[in-house]
PQR file with spaces between the fields and no chain letter, atoms N, CA, C, O and H, PARSE charges and radii, in Angstrom:
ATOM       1  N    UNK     1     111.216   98.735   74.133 -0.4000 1.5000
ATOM       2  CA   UNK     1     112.292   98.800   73.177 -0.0000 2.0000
ATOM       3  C    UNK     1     112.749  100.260   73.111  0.5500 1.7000
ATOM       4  O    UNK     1     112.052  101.268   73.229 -0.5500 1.4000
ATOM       5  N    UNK     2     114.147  100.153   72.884 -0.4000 1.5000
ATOM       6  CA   UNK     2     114.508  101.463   73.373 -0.0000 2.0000
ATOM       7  C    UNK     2     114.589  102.410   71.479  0.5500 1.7000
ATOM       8  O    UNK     2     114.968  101.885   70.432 -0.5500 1.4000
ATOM       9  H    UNK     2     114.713   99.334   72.788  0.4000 1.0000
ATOM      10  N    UNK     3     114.154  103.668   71.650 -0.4000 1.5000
ATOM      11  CA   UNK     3     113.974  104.443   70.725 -0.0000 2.0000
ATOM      12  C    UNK     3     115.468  103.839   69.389  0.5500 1.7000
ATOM      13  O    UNK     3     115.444  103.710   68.165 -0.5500 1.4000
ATOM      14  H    UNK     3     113.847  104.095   72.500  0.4000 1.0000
ATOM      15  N    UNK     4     116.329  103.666   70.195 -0.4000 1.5000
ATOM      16  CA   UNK     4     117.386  103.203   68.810 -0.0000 2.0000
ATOM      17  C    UNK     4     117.148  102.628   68.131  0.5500 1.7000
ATOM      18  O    UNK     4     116.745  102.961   67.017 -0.5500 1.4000
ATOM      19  H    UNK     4     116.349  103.770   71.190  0.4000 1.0000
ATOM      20  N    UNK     5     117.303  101.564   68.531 -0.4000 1.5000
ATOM      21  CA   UNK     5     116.621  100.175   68.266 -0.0000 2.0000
ATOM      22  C    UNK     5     115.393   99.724   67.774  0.5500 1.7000
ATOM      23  O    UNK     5     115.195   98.537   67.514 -0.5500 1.4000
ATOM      24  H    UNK     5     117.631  101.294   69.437  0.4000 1.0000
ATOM      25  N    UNK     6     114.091  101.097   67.552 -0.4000 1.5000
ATOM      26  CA   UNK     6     112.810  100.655   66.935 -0.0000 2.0000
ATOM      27  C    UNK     6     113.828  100.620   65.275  0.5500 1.7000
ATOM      28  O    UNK     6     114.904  101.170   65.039 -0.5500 1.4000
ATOM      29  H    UNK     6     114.252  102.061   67.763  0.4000 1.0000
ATOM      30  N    UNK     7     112.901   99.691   64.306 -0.4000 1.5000
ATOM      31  CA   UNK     7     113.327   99.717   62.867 -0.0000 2.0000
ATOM      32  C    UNK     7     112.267  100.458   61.840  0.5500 1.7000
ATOM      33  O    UNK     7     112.105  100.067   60.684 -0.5500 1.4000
ATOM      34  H    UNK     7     112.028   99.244   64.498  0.4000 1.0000
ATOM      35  N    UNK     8     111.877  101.083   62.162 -0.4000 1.5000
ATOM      36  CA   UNK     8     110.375  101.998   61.678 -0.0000 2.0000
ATOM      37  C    UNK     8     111.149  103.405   61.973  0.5500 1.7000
ATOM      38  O    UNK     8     111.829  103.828   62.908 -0.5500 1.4000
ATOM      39  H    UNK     8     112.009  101.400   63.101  0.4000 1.0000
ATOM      40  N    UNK     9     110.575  104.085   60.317 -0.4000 1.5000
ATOM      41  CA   UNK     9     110.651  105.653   60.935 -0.0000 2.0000
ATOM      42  C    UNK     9     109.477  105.986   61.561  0.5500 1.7000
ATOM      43  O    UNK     9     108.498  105.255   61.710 -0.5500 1.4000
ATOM      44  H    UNK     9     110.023  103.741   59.558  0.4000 1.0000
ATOM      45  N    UNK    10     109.665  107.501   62.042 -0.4000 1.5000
ATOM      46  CA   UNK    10     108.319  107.676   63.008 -0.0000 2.0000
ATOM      47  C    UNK    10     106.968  108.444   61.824  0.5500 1.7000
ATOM      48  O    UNK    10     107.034  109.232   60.881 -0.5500 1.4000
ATOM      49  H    UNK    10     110.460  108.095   61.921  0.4000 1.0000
ATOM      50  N    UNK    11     106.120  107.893   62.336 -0.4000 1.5000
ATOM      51  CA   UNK    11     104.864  108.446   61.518 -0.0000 2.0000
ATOM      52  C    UNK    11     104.005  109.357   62.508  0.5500 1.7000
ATOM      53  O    UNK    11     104.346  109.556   63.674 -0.5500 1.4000
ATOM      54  H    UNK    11     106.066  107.253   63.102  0.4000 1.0000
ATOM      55  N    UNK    12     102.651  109.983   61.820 -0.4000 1.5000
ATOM      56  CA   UNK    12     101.702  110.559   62.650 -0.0000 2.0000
ATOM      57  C    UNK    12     101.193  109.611   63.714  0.5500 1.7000
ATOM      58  O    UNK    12      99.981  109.393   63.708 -0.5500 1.4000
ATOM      59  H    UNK    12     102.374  109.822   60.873  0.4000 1.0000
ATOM      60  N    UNK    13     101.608  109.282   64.219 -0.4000 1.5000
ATOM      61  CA   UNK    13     100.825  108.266   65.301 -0.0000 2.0000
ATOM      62  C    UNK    13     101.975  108.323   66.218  0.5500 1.7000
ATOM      63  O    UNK    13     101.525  108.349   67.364 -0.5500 1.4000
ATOM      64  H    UNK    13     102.592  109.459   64.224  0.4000 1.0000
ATOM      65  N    UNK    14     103.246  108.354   66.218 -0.4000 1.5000
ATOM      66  CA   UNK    14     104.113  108.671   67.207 -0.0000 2.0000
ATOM      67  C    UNK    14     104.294  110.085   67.551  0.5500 1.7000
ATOM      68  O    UNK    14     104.924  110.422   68.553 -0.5500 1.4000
ATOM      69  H    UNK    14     103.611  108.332   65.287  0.4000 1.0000
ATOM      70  N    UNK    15     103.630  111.112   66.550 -0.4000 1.5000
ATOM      71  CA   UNK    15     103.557  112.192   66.637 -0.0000 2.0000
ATOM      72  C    UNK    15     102.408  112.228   68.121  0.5500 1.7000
ATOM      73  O    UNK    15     102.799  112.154   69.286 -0.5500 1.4000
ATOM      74  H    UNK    15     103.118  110.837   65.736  0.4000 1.0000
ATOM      75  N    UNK    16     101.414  112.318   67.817 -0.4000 1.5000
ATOM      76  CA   UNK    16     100.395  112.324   68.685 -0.0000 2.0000
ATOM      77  C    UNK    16     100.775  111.450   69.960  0.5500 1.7000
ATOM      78  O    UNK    16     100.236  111.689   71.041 -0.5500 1.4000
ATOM      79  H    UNK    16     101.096  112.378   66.871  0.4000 1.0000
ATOM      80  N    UNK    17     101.241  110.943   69.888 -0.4000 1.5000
ATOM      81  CA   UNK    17     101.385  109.428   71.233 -0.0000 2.0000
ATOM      82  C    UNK    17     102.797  110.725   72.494  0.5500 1.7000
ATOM      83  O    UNK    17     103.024  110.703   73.703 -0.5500 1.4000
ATOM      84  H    UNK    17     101.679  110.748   69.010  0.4000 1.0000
ATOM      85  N    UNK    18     103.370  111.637   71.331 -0.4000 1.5000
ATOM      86  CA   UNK    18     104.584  112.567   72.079 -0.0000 2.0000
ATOM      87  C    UNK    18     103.873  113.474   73.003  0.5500 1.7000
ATOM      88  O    UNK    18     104.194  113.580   74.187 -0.5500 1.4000
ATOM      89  H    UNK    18     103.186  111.655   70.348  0.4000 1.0000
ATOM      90  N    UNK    19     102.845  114.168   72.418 -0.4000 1.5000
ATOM      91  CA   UNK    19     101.823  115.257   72.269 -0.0000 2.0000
ATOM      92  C    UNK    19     100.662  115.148   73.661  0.5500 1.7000
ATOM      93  O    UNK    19     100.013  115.992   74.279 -0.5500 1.4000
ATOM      94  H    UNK    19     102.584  114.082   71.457  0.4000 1.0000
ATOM      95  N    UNK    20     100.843  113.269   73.777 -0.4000 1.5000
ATOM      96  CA   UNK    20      99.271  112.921   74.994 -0.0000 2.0000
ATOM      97  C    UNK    20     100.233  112.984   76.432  0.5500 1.7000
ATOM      98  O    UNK    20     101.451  112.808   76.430 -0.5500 1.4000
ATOM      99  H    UNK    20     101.370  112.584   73.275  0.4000 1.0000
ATOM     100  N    UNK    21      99.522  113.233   77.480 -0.4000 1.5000
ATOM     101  CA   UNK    21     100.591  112.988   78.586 -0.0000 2.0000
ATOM     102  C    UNK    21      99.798  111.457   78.913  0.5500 1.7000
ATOM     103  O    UNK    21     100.516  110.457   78.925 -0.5500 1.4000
ATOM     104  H    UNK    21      98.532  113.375   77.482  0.4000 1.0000
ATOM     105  N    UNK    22      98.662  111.343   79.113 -0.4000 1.5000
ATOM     106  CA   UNK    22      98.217  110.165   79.543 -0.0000 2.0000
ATOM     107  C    UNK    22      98.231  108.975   78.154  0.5500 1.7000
ATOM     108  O    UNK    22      97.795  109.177   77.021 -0.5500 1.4000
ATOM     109  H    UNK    22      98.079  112.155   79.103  0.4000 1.0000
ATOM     110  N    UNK    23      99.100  107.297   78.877 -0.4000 1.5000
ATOM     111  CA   UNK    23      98.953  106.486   77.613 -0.0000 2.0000
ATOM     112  C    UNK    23      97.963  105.393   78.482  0.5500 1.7000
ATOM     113  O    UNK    23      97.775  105.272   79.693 -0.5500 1.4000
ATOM     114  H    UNK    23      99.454  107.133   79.798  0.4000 1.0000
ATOM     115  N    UNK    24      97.549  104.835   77.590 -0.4000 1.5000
ATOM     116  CA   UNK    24      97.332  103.289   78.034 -0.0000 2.0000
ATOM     117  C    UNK    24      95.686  103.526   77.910  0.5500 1.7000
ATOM     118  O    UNK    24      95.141  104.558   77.518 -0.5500 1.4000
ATOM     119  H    UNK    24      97.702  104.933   76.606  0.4000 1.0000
ATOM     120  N    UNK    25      94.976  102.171   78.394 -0.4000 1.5000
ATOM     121  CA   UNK    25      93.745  102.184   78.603 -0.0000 2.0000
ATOM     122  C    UNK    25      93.100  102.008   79.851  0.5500 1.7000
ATOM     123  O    UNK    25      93.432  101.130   80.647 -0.5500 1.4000
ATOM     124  H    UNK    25      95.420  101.334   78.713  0.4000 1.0000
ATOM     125  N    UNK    26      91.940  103.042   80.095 -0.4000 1.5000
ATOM     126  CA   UNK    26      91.187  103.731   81.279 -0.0000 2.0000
ATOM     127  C    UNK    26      89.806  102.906   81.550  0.5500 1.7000
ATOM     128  O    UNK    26      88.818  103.136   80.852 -0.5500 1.4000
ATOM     129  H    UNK    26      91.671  103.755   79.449  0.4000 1.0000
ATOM     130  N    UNK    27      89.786  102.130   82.384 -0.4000 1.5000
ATOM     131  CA   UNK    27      88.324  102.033   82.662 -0.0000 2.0000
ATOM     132  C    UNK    27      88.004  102.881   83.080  0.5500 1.7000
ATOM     133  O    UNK    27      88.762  103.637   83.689 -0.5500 1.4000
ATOM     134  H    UNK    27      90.589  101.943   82.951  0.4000 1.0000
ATOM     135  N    UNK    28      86.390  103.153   82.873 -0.4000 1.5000
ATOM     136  CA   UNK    28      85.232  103.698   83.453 -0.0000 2.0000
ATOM     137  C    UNK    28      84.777  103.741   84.704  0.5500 1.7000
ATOM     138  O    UNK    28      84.556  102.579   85.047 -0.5500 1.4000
ATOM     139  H    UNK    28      85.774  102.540   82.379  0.4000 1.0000
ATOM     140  N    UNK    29      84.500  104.560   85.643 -0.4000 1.5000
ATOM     141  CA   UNK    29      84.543  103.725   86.359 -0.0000 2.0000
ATOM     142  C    UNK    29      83.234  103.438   86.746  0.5500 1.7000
ATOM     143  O    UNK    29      82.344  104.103   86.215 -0.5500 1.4000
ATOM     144  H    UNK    29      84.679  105.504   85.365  0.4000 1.0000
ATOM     145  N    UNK    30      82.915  102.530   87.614 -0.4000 1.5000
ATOM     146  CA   UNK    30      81.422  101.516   87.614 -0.0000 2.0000
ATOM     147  C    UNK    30      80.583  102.421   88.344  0.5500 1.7000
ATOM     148  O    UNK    30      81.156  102.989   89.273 -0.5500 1.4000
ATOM     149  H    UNK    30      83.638  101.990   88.046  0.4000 1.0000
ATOM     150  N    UNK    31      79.093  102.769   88.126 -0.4000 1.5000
ATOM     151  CA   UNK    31      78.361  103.767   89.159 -0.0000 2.0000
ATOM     152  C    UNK    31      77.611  102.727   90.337  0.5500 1.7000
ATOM     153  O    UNK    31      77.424  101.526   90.530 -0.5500 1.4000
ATOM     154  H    UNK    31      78.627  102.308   87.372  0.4000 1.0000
ATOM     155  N    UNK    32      77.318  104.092   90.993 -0.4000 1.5000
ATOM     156  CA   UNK    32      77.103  103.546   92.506 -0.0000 2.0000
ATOM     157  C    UNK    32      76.639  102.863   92.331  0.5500 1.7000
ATOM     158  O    UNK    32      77.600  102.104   92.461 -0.5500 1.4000
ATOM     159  H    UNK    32      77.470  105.068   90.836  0.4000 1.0000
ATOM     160  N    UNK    33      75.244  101.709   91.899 -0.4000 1.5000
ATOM     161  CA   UNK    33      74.598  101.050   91.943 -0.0000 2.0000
ATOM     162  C    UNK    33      75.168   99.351   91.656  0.5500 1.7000
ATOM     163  O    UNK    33      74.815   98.271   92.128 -0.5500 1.4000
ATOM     164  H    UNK    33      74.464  102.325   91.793  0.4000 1.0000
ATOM     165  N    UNK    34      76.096   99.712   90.758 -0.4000 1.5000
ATOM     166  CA   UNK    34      76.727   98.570   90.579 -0.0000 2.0000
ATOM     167  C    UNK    34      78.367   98.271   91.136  0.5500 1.7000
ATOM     168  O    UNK    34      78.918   97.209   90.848 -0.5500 1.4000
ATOM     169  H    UNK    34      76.383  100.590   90.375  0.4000 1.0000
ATOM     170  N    UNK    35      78.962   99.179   91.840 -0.4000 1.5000
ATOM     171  CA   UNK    35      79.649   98.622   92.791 -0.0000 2.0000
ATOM     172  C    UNK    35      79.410   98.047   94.311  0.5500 1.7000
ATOM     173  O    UNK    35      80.173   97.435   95.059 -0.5500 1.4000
ATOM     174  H    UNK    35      78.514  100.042   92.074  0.4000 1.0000
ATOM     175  N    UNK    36      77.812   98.560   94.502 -0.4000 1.5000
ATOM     176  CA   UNK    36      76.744   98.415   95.813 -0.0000 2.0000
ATOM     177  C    UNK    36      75.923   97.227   95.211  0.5500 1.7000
ATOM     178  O    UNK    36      74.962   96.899   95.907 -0.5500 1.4000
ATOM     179  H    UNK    36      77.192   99.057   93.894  0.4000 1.0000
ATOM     180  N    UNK    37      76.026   96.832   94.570 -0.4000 1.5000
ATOM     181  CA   UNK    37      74.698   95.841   94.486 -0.0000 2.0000
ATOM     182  C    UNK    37      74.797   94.828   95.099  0.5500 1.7000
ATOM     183  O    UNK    37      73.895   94.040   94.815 -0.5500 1.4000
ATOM     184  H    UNK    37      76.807   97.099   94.005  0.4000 1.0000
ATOM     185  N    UNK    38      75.582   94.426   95.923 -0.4000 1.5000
ATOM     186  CA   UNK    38      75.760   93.033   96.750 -0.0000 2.0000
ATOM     187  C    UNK    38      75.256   93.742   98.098  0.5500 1.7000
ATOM     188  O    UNK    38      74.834   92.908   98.898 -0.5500 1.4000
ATOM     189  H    UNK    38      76.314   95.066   96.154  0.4000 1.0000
ATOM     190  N    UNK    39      75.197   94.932   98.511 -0.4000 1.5000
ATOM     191  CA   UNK    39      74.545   95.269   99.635 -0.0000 2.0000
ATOM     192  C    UNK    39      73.744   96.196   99.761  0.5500 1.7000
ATOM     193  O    UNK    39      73.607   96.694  100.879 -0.5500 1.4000
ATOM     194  H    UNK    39      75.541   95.610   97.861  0.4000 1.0000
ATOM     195  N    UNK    40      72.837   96.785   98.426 -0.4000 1.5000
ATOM     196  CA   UNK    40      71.973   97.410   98.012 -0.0000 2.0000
ATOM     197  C    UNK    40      70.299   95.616   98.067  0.5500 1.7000
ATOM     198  O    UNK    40      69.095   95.731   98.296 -0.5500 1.4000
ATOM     199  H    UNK    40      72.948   96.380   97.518  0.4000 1.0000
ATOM     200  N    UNK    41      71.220   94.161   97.707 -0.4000 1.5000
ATOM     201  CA   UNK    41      70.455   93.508   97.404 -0.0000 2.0000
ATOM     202  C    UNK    41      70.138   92.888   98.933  0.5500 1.7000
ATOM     203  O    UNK    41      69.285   92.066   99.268 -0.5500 1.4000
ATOM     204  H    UNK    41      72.198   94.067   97.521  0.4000 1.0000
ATOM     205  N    UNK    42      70.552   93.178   99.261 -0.4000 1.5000
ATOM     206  CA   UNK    42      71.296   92.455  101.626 -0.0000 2.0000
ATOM     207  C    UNK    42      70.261   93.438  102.096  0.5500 1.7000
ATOM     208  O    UNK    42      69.454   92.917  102.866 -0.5500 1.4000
ATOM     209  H    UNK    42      71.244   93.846   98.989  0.4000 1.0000
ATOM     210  N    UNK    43      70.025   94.900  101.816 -0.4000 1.5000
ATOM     211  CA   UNK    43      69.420   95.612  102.279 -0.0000 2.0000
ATOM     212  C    UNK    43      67.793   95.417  101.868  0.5500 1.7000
ATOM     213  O    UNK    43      66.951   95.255  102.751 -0.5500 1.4000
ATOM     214  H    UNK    43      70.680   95.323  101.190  0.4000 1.0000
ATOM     215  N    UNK    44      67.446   95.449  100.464 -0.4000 1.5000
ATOM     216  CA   UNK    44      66.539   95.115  100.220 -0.0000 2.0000
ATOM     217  C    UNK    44      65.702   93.623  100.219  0.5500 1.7000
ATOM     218  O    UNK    44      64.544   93.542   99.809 -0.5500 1.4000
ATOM     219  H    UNK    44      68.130   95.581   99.747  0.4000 1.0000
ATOM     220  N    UNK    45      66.549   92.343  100.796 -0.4000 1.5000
ATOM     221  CA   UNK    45      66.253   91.512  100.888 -0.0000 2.0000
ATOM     222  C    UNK    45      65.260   91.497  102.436  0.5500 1.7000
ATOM     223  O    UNK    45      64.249   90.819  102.616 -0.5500 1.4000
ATOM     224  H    UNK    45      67.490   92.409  101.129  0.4000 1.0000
ATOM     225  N    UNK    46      65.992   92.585  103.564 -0.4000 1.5000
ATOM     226  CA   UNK    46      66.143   92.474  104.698 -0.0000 2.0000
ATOM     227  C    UNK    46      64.621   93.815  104.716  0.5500 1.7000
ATOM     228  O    UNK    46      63.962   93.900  105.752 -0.5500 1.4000
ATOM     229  H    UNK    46      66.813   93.136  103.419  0.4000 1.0000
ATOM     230  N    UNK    47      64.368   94.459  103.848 -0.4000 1.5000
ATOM     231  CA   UNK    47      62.814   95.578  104.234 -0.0000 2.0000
ATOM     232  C    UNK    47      62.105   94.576  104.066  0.5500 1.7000
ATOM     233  O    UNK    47      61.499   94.146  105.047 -0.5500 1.4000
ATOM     234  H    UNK    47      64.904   94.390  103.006  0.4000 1.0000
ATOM     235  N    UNK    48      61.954   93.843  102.655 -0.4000 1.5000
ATOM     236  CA   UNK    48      60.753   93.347  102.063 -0.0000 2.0000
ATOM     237  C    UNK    48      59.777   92.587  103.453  0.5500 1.7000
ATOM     238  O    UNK    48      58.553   92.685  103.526 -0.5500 1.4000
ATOM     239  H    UNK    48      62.447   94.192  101.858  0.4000 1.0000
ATOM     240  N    UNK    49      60.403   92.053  104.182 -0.4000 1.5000
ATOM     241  CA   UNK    49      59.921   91.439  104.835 -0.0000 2.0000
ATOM     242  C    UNK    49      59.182   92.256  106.416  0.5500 1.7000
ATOM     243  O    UNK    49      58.262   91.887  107.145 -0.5500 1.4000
ATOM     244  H    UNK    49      61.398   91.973  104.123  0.4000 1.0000
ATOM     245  N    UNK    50      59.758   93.033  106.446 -0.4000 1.5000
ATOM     246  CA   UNK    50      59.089   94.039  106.869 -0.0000 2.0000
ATOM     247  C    UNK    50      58.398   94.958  106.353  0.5500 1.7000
ATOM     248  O    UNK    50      57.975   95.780  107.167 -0.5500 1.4000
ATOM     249  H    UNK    50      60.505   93.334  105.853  0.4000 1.0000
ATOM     250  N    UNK    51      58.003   95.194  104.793 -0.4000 1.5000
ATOM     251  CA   UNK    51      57.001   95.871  104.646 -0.0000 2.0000
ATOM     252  C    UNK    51      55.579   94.752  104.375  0.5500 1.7000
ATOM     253  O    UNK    51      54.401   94.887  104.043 -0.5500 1.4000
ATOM     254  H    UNK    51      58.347   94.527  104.133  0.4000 1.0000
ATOM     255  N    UNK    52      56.326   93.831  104.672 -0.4000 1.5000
ATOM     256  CA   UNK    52      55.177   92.422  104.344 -0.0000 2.0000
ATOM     257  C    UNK    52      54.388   92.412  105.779  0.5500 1.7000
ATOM     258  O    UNK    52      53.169   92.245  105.778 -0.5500 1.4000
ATOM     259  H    UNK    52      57.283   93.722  104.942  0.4000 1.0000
ATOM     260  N    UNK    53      54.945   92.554  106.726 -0.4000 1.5000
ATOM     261  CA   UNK    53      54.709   92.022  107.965 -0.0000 2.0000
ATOM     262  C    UNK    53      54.006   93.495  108.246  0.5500 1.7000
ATOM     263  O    UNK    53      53.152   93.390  109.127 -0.5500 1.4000
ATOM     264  H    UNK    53      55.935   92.690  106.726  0.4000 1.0000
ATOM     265  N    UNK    54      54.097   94.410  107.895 -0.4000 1.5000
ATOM     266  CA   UNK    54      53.622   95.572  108.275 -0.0000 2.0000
ATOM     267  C    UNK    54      52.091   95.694  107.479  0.5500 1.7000
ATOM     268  O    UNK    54      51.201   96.385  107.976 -0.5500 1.4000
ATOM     269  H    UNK    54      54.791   94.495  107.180  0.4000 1.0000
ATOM     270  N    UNK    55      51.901   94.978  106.252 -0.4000 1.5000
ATOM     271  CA   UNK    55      50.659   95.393  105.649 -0.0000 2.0000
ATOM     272  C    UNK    55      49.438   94.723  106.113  0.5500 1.7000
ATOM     273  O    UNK    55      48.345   95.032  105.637 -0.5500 1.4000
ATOM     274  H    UNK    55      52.623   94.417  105.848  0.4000 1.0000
């Protein structure tokens, strides 16, 4: 909606919103372990059996 056209004067909250350069909401982003875990689990599926066979 274009600034004319809002029907609200502006308050502290449009103040600050002028003030941020970044808007919106940010994921986090996911650590290594859990964007790897489908081949962190491929990998470790694939030792076990070789440290089995080795003992």
């Amino acid at each position: 909606m274009a600034d004319s056209q809002y029907p609200y004067p502006p308050d502290r909250f449009d103040d600050e919103a002028d003030a941020v350069t970044f808007h919106g909401a940010h994921r986090a982003e996911l650590p290594f372990w859990r964007e790897n875990l489908l081949y962190i689990i491929i990998i470790g599926a694939a030792v076990v059996p070789l440290v089995v066979r080795s003992s």
